[in-house]
PyMOL Python script that loads the backbone (N, CA, C, O; Angstrom):
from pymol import cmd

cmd.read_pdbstr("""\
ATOM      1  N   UNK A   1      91.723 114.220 100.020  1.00  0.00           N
ATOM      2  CA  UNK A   1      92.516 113.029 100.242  1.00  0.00           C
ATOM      3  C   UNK A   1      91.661 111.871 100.737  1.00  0.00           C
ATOM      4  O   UNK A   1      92.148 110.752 100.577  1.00  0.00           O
ATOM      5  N   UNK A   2      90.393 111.964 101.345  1.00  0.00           N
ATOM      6  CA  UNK A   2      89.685 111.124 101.988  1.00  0.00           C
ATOM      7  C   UNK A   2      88.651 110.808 101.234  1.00  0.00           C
ATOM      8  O   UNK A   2      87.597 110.502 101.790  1.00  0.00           O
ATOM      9  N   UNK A   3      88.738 110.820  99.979  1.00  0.00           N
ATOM     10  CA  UNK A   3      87.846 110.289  98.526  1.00  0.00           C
ATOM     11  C   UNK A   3      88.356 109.638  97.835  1.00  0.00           C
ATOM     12  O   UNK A   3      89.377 109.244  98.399  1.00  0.00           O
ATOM     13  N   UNK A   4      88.265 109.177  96.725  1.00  0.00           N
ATOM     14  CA  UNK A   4      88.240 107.517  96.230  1.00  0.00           C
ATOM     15  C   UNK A   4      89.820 107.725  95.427  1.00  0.00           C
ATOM     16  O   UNK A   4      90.529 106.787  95.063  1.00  0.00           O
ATOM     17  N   UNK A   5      90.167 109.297  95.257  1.00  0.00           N
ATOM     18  CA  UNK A   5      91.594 109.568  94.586  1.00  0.00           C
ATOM     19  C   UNK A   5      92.769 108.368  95.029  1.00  0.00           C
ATOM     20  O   UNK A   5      93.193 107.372  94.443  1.00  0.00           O
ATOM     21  N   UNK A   6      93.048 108.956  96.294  1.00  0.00           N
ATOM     22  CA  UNK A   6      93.441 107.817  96.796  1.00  0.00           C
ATOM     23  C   UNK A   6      93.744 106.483  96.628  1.00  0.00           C
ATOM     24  O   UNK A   6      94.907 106.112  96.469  1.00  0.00           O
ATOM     25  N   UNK A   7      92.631 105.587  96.650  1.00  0.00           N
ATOM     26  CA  UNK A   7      92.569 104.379  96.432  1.00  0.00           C
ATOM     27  C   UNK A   7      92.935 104.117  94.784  1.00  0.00           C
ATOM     28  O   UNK A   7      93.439 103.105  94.296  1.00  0.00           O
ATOM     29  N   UNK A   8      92.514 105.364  94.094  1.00  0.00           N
ATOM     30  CA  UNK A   8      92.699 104.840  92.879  1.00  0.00           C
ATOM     31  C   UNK A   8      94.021 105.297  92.194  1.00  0.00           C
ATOM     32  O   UNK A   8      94.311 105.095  91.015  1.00  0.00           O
ATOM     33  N   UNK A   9      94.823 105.986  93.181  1.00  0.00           N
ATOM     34  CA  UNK A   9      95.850 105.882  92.731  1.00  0.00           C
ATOM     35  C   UNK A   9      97.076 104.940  92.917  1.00  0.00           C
ATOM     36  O   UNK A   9      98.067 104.691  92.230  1.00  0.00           O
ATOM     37  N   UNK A  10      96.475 104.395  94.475  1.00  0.00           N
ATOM     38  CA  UNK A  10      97.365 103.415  94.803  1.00  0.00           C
ATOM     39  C   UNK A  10      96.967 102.213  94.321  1.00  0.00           C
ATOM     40  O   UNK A  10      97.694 101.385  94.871  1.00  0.00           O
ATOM     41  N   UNK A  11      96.208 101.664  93.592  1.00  0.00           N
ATOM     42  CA  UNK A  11      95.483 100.826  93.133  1.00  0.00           C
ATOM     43  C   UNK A  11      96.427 100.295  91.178  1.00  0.00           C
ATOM     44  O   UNK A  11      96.868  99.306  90.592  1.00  0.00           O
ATOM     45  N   UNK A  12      96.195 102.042  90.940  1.00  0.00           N
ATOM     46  CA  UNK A  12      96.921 102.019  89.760  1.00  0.00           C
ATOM     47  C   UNK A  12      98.296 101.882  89.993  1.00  0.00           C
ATOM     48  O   UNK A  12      98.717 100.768  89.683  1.00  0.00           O
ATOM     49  N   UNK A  13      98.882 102.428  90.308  1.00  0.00           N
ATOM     50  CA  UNK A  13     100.464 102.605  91.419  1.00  0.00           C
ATOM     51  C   UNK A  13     101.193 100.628  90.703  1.00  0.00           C
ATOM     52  O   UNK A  13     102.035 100.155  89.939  1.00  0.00           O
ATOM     53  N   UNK A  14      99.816 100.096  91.907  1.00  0.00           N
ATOM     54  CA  UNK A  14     100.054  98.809  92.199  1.00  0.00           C
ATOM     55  C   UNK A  14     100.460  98.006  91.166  1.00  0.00           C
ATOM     56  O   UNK A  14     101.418  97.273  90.924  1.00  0.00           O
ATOM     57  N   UNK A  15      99.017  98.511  90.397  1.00  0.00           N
ATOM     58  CA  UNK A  15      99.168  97.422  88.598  1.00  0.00           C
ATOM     59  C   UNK A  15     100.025  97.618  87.742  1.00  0.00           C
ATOM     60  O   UNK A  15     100.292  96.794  86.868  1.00  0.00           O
ATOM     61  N   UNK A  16     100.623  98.823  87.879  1.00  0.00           N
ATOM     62  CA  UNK A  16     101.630  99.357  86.891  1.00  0.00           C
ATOM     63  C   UNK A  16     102.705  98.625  87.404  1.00  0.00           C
ATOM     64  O   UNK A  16     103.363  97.975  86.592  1.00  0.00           O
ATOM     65  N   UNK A  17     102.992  98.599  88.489  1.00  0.00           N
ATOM     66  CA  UNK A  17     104.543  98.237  88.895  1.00  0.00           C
ATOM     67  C   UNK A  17     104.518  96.636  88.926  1.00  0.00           C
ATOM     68  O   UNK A  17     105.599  96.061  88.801  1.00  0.00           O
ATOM     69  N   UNK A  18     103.237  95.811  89.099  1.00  0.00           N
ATOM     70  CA  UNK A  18     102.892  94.234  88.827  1.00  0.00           C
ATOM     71  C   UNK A  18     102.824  93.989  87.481  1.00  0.00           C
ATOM     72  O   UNK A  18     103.354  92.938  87.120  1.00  0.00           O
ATOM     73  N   UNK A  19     102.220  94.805  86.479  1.00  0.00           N
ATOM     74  CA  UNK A  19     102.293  94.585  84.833  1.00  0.00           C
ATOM     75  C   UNK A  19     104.191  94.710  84.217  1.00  0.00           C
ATOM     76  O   UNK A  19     104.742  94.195  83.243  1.00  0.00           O
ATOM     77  N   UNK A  20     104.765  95.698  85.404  1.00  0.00           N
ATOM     78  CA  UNK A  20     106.405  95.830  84.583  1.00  0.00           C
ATOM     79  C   UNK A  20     106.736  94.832  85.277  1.00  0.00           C
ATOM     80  O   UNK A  20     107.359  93.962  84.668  1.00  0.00           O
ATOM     81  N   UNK A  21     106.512  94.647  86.446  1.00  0.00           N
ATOM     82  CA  UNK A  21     107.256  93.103  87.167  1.00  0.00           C
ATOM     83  C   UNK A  21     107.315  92.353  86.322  1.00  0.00           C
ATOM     84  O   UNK A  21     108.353  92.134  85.698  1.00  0.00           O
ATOM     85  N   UNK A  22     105.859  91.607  86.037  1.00  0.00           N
ATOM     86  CA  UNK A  22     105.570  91.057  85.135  1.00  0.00           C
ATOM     87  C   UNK A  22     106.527  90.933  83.536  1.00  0.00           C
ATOM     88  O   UNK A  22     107.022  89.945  82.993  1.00  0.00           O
ATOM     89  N   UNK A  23     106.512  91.818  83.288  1.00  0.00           N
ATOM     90  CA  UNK A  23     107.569  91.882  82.149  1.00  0.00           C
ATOM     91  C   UNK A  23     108.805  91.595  82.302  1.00  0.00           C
ATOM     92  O   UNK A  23     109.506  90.919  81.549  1.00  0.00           O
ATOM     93  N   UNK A  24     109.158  92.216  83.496  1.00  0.00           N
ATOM     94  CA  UNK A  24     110.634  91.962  83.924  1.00  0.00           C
ATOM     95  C   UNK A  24     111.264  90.657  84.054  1.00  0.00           C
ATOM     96  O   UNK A  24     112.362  90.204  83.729  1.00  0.00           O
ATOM     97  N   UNK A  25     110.066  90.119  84.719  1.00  0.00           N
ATOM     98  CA  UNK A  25     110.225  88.466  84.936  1.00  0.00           C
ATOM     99  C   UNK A  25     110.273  87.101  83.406  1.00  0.00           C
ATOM    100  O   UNK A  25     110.845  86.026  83.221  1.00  0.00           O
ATOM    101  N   UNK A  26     109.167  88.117  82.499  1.00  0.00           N
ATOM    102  CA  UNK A  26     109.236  87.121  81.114  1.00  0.00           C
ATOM    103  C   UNK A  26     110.744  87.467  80.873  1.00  0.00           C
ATOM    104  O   UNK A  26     111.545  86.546  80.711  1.00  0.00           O
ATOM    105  N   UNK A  27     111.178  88.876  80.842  1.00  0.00           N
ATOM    106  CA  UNK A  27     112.204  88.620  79.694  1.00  0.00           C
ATOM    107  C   UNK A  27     113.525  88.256  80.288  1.00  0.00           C
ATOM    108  O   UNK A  27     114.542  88.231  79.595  1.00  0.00           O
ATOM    109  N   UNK A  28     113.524  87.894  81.925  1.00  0.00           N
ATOM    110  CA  UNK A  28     114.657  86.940  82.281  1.00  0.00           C
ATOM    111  C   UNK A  28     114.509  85.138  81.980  1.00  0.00           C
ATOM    112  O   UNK A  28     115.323  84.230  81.811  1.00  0.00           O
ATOM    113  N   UNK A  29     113.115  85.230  82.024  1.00  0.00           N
ATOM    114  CA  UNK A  29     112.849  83.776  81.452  1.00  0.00           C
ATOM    115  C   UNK A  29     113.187  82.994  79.732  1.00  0.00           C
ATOM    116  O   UNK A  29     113.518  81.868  79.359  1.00  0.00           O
ATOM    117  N   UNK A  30     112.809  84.642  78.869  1.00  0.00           N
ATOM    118  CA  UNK A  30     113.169  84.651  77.538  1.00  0.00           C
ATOM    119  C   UNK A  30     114.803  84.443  77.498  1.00  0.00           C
ATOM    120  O   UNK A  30     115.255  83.565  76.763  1.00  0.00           O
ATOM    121  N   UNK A  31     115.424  85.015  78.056  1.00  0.00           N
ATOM    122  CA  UNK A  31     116.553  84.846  77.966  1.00  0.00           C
ATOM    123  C   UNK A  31     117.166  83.275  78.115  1.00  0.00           C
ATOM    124  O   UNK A  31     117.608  82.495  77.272  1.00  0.00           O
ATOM    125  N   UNK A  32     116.990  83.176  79.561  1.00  0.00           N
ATOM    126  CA  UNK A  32     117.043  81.520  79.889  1.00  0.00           C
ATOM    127  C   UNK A  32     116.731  80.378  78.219  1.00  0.00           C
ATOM    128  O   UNK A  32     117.451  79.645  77.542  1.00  0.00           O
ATOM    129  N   UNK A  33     115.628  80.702  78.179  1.00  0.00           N
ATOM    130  CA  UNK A  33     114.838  80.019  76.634  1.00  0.00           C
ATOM    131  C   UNK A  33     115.919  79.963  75.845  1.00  0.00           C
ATOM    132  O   UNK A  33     116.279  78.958  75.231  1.00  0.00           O
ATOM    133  N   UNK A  34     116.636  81.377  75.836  1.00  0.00           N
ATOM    134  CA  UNK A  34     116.879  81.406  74.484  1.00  0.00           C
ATOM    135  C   UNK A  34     118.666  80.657  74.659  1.00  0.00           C
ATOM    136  O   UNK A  34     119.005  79.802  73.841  1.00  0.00           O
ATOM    137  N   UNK A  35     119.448  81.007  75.546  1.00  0.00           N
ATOM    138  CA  UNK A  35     120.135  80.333  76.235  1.00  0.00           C
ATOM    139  C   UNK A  35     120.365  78.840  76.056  1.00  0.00           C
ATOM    140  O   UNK A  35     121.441  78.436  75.614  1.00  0.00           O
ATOM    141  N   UNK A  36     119.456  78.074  76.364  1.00  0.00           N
ATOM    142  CA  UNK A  36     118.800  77.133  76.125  1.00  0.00           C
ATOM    143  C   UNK A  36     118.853  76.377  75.088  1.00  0.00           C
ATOM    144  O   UNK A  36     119.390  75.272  75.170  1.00  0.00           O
ATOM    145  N   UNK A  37     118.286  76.847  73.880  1.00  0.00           N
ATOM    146  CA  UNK A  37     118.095  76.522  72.476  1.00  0.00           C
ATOM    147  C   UNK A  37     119.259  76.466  72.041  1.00  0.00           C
ATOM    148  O   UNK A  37     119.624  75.468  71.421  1.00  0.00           O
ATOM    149  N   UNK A  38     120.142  77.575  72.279  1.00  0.00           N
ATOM    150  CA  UNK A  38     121.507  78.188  71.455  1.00  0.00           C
ATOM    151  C   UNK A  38     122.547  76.543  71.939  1.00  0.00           C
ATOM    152  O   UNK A  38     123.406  75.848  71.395  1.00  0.00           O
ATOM    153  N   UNK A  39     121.923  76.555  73.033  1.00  0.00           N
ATOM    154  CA  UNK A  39     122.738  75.328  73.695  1.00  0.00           C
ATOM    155  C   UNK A  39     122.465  73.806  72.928  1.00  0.00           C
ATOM    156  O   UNK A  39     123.262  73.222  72.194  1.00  0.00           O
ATOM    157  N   UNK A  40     121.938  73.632  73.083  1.00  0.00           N
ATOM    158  CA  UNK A  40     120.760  72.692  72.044  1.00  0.00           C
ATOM    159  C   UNK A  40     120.924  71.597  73.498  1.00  0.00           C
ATOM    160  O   UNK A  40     121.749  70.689  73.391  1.00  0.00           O
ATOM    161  N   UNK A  41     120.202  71.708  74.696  1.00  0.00           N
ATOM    162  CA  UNK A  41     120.406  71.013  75.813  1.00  0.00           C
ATOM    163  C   UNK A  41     119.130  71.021  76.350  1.00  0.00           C
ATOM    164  O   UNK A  41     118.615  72.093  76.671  1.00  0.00           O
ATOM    165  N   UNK A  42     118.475  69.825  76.511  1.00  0.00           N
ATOM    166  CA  UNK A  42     117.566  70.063  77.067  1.00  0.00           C
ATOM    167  C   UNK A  42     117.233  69.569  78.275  1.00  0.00           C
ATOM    168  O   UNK A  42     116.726  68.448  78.321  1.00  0.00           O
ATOM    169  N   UNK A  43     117.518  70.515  79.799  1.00  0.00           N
ATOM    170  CA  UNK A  43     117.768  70.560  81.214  1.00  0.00           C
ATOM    171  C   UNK A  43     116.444  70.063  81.961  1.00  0.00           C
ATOM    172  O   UNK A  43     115.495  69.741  81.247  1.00  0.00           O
ATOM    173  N   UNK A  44     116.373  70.017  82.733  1.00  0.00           N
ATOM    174  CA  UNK A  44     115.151  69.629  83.409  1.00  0.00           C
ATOM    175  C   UNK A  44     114.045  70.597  83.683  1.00  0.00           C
ATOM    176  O   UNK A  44     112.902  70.160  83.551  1.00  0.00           O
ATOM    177  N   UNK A  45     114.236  72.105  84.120  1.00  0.00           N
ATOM    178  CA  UNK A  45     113.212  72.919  84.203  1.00  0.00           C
ATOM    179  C   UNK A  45     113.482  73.600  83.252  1.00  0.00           C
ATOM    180  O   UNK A  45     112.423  73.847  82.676  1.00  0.00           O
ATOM    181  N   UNK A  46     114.744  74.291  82.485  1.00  0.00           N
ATOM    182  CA  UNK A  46     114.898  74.864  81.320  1.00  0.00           C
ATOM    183  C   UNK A  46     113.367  73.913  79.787  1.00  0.00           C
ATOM    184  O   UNK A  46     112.502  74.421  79.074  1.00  0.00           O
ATOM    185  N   UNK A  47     113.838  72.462  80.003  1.00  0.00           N
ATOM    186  CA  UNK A  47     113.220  71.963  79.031  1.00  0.00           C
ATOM    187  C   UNK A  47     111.494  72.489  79.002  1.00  0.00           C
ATOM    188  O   UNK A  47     110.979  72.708  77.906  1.00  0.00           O
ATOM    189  N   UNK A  48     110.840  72.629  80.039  1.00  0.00           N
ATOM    190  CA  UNK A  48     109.416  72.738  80.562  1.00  0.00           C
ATOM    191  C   UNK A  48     108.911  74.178  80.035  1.00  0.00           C
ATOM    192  O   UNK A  48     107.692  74.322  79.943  1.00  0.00           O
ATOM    193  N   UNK A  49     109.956  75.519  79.597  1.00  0.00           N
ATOM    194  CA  UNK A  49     109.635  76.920  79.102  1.00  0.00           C
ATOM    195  C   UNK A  49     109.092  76.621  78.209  1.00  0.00           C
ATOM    196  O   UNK A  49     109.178  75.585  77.549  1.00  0.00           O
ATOM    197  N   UNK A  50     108.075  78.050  78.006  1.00  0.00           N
ATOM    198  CA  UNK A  50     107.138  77.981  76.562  1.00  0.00           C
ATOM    199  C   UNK A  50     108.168  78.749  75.646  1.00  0.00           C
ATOM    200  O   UNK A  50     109.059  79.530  75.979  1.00  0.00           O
ATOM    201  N   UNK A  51     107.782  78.292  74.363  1.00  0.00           N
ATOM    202  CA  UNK A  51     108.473  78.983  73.580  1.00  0.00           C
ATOM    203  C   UNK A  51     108.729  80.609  73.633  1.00  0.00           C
ATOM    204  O   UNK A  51     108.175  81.352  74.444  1.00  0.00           O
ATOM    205  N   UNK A  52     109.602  81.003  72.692  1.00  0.00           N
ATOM    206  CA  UNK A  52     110.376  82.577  72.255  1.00  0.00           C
ATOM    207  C   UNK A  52     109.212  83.229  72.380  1.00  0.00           C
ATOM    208  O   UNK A  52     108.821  83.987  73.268  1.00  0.00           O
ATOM    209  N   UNK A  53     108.480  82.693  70.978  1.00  0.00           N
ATOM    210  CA  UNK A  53     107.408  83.770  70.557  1.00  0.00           C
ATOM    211  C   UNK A  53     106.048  84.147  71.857  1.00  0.00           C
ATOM    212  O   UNK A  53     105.765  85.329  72.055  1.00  0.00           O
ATOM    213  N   UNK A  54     105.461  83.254  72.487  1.00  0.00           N
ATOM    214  CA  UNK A  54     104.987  83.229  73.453  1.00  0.00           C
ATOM    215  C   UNK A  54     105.585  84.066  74.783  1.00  0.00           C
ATOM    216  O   UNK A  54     104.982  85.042  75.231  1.00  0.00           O
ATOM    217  N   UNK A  55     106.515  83.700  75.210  1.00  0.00           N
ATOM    218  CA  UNK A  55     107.473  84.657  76.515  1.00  0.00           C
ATOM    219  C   UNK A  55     107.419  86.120  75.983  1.00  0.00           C
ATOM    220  O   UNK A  55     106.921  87.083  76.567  1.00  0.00           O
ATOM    221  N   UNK A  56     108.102  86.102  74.612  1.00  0.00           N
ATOM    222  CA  UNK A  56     108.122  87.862  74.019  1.00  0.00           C
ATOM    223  C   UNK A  56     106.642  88.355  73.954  1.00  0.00           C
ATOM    224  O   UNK A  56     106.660  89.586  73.942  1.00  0.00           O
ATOM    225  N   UNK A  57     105.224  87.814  73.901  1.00  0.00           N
ATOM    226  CA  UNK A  57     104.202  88.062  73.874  1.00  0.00           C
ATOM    227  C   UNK A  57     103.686  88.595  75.114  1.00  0.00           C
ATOM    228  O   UNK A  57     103.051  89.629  75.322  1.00  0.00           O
ATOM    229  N   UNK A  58     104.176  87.473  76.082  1.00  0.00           N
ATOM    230  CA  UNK A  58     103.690  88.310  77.177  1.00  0.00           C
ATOM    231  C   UNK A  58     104.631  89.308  77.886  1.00  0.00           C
ATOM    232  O   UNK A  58     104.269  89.747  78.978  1.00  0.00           O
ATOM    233  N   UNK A  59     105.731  89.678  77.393  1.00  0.00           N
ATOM    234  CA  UNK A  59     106.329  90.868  77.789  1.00  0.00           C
ATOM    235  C   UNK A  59     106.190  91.918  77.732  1.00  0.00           C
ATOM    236  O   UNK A  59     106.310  92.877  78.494  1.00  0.00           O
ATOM    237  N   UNK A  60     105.724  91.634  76.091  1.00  0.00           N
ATOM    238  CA  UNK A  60     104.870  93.271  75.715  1.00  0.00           C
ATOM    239  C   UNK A  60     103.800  93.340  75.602  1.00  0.00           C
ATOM    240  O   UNK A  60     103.481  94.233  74.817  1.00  0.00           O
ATOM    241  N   UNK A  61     102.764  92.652  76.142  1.00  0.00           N
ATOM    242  CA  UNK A  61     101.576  92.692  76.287  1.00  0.00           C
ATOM    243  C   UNK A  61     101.577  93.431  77.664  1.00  0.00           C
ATOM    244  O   UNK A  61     100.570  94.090  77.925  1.00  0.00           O
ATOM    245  N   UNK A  62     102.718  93.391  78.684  1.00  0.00           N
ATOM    246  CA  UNK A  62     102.453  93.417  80.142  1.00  0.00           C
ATOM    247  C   UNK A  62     103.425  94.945  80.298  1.00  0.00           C
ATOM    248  O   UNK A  62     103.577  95.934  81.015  1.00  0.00           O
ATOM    249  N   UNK A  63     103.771  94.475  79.416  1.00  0.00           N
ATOM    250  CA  UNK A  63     104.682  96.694  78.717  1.00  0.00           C
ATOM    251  C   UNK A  63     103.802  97.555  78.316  1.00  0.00           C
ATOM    252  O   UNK A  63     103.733  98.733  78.667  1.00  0.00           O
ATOM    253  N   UNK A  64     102.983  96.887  77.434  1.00  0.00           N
ATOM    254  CA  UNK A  64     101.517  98.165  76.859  1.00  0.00           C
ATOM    255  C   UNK A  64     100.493  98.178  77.999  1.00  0.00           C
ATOM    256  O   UNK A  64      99.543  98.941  77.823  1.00  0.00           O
ATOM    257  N   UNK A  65     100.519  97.303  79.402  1.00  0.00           N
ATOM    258  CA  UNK A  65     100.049  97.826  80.333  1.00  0.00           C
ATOM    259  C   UNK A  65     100.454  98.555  81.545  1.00  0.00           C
ATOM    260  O   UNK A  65      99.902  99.244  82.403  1.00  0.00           O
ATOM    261  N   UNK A  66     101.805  98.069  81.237  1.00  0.00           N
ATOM    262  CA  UNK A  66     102.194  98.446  83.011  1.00  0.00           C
ATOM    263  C   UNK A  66     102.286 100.226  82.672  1.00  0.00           C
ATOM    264  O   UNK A  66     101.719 100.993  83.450  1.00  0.00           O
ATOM    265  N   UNK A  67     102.956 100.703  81.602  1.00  0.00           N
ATOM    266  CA  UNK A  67     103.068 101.878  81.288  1.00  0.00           C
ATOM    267  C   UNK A  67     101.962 102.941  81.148  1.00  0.00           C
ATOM    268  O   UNK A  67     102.259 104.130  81.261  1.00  0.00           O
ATOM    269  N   UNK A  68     100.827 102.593  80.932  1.00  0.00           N
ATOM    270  CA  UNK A  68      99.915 102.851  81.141  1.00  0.00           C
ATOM    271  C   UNK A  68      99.310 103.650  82.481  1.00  0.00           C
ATOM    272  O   UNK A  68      99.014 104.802  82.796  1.00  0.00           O
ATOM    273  N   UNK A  69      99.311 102.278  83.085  1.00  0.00           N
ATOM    274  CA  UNK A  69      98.616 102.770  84.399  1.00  0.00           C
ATOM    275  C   UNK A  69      99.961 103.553  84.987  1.00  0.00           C
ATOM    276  O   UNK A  69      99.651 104.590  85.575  1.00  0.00           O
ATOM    277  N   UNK A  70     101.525 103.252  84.951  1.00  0.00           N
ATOM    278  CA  UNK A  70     101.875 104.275  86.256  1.00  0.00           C
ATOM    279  C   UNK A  70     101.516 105.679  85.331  1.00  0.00           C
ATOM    280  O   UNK A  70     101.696 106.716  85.970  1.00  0.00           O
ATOM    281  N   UNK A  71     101.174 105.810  84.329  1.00  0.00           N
ATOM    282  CA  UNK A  71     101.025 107.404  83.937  1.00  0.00           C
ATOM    283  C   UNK A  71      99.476 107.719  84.494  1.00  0.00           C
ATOM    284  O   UNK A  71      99.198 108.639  85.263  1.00  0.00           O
ATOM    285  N   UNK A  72      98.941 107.172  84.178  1.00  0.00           N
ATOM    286  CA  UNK A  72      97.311 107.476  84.760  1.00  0.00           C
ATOM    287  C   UNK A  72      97.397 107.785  86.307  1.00  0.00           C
ATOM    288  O   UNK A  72      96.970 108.845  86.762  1.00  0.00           O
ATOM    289  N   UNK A  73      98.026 106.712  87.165  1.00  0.00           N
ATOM    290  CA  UNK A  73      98.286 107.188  88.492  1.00  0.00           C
ATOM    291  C   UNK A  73      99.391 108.606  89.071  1.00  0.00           C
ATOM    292  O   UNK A  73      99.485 108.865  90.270  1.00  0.00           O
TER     293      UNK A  73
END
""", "prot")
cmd.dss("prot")
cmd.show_as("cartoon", "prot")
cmd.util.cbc("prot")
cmd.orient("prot")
């Protein structure tokens, strides 16, 4: 327990659950976006989102990682 296991599991632990955050957070933002558009309104911080394709990019970019590491840890 007092070798590097440890650290590297809580380390991985960490990134996994910050890479799904991460995701979690685009695809409430994707939503908003898409919300948005359907509306055809363009709000004051709504207007400032990056596009669909971009938000869905980094969702699953941050899905093919977060999943990752909590299995490794």
């Amino acid at each position: 327990m007092r070798g590097g296991w440890l650290f590297a599991h809580i380390a991985l632990i960490f990134a996994g659950y910050a890479a799904l955050f991460l995701s979690f957070g685009a695809s409430l933002i994707y939503l908003l976006q898409e919300r948005n558009l359907k509306s055809k309104r363009a709000a004051g911080f709504l207007a400032r989102l990056p596009a669909l394709e971009t938000i869905d990019e980094i969702s699953y970019r941050s899905l093919l990682l977060g999943f990752p590491f909590m299995t490794l840890a």
